[in-house]
N, C-alpha and C positions, 0 to 999 in steps of 0.2 A: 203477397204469395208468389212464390217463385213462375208457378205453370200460367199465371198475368204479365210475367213481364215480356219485354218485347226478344223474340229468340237470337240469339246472336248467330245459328246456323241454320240454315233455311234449306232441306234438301227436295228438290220434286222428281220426285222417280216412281221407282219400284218397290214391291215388297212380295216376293215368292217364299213358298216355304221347301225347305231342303230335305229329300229322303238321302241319308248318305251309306253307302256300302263300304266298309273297308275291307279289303282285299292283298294278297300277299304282293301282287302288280295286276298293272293295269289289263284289261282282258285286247288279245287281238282282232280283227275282226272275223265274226262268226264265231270265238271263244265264248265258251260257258268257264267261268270258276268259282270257287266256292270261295267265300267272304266267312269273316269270323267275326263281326259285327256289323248290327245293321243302327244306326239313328234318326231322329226327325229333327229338325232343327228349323231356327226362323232364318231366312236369307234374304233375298233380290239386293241389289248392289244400290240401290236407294234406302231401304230402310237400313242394312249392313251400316252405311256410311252414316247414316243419321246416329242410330245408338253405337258407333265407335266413337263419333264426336260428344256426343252425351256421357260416355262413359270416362273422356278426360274432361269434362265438369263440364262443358257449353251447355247454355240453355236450346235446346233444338226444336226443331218444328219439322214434318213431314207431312206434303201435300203427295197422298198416293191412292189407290184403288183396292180394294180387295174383294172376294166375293161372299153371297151373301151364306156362308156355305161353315161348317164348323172351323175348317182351320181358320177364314177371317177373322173367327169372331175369338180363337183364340191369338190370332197374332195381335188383335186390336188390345188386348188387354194384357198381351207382353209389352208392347210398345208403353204403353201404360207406366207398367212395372219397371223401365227405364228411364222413367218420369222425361217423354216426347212428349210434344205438344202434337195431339193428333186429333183437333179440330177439324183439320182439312181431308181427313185418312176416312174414306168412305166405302162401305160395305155394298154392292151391288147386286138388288134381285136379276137372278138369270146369269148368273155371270159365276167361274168358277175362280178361286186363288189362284193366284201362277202359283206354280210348282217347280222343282228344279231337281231333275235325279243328277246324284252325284258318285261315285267312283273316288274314294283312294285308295292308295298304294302304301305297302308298309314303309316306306321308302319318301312318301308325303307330296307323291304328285299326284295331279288328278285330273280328272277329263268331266267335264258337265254338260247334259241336255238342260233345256230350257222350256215350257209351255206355260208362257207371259197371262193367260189367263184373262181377272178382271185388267192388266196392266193396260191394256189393248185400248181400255177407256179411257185414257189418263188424254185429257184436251186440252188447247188455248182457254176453254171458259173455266178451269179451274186456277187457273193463272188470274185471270180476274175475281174469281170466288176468294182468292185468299189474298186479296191487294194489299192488306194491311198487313201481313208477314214480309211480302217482298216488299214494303215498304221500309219497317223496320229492320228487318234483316241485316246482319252487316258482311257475312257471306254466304252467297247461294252455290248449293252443290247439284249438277244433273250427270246423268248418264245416258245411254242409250240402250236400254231394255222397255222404256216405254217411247210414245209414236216422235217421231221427229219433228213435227210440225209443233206439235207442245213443247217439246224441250228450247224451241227456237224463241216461240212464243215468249220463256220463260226469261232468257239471255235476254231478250231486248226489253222486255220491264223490269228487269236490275240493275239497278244503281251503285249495286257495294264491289266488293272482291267476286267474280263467280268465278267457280269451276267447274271444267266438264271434265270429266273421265268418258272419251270416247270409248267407251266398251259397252255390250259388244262391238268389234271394231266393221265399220264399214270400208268393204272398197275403195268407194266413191264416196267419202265423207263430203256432204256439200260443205262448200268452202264457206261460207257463212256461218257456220256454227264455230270454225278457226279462229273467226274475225269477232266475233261477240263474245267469247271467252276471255277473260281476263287470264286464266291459266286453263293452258290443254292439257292433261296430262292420260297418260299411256305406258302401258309396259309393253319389255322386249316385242311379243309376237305381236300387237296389235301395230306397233309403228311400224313392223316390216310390212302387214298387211298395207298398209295404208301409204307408205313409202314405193314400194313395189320391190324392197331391200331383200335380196335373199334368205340374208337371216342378221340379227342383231345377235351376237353375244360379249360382244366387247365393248370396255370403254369407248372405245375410238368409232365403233361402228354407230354405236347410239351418238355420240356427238356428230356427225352425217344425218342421219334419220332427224337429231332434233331440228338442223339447218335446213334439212329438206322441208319441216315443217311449220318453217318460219317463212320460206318462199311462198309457201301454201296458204300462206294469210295470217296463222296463229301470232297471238303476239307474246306471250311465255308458254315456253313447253320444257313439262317434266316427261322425261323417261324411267319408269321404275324396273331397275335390273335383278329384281331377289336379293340374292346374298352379297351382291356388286353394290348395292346401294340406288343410285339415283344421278341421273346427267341432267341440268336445266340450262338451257337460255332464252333470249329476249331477244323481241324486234329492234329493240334499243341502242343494241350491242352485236350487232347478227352476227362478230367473228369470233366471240368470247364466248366458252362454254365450261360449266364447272361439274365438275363429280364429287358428290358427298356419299361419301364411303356408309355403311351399313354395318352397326355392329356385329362381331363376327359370332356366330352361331355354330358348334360344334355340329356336325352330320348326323350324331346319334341322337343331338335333341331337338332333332325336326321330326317334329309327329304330320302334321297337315300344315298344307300351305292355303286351303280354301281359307278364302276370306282376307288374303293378305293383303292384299290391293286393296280390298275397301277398310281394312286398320286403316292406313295408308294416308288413305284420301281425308277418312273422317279426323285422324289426327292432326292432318294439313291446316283443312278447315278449321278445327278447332283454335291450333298454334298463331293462325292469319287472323282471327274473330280477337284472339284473346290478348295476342300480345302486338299487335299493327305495328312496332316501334319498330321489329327488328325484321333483320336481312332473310330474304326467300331461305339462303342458305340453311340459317339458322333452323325455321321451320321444316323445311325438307329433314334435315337430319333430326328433329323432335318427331317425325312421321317417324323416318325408317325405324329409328329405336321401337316404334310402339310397334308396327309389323314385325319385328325381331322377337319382340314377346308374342307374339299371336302365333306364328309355326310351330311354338315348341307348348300348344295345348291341340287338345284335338275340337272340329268344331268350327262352327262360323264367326256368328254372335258369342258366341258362349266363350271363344278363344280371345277373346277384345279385352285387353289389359283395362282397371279402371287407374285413373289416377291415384 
């Protein structure tokens, strides 16, 4: 049976659920406006990336928290329904679901609060509760929406491909999490944060940010630029850096951009687990293609292209 075998994507993160308002644009602050629809949807940028990698065929696995409260118990049996292996995804008395309000724009940009919820519980002894996932695994995906200390936890018991998607992006990312990553990866605003870069919006400026972040410890770092595509280098090569372009997507069939980063990443992962032969290249640009189909539905999970 398929949900016995061993997962080929292994994510430990998050799992919030999304209330989304769509709005004509984004509100200023102290703006009230009126929205012409409202959604619920499943999100945190752990589960997102598990069932995007699910959805181009990986077998998945998600070590995450939820609470013990009706939306856990309905996200436990979405994840389900995208046939995860969620053994490790555990519902918590006293503890509520992260949640995640979100805001878009007719125009498909969007701005998101966050309240992490049961995420908060996500520990190092869950890294040992599920030994035998990171054992078989053959790439592990984290983020940073649950505790740091876990997620480090998580890095130094994997053995395969891992990647982190630093987001949300810290200041002061400790330099250890750089160094234990097999791939960083990050978009435009979170590497300026994290660079101390004014602003990324160019090729050239992200190939800088990714150098900076190879100073920094990382030893491959992707930058994902939206509609630009994607900048990656390596510690291997520190003066070599390449841009794989983003199929081009007309302006009128960008509905929402939520979620795009976690297409992204889960179809990275998936491309890395499934085809080990070929070049980063290669993969990055099988990623960008699937976040290309993901803007032009509305939606988080719901917008994740299947193979």
């Amino acid at each position: 049976m398929a949900e016995t075998q061993a997962p080929e994507v292994l994510v430990f993160g998050s799992a919030i659920i999304d209330f989304i308002c769509y709005t004509p644009r984004l509100p200023k602050p102290g703006e009230t406006l009126h929205g012409h629809r409202f959604q619920t949807g499943y999100g945190g940028k752990g589960a997102n990336q598990c069932v995007a990698a699910a959805r181009q065929g990986s077998r998945t696995a998600l070590v995450a928290k939820l609470g013990a409260d009706t939306f856990g118990g309905d996200y436990l049996r979405q994840l389900i329904e995208e046939k995860v292996n969620v053994e490790h995804v555990q519902q918590l008395e006293g503890q509520t679901t992260g949640v995640a309000q979100i805001a878009v724009s007719d125009g498909g940009e969007n701005n998101i609060i966050i309240v992490v919820g049961a995420n908060s519980q996500l520990s190092s002894r869950d890294v040992t509760l599920a030994e035998v996932l990171f054992r078989e695994a053959k790439v592990l995906v984290c983020q940073l929406e649950t505790p740091v200390e876990a997620t480090l936890t998580a890095l130094k018991s994997f053995r395969g491909v891992s990647i982190l998607n630093a987001a949300p992006a810290m200041e002061n990312t400790p330099r250890e999490l750089l160094r234990l990553a097999s791939i960083f990866c990050v978009n435009e605003s979170e590497a300026g944060l994290m660079t101390q870069m004014a602003s990324i919006e160019t090729v050239e400026e992200a190939r800088t940010a990714v150098g900076q972040l190879i100073e920094m410890g990382a030893n491959t770092v992707i930058i994902t630029l939206g509609k630009l595509g994607a900048v990656f280098g390596s510690s291997d090569s520190k003066d070599v850096f390449h841009h794989v372009k983003a199929p081009h997507v007309p302006p009128e069939k960008v509905v929402d951009t939520t979620g795009a980063g976690d297409a992204f990443i889960g179809a990275l992962a998936h491309n890395i687990a499934r085809y080990p032969q070929n070049k980063l290249e290669a993969h990055i640009a099988a990623a960008c293609a699937v976040a290309s189909q993901s803007v032009q539905l509305p939606g988080t999970q719901a917008s994740f292209p299947r193979a």
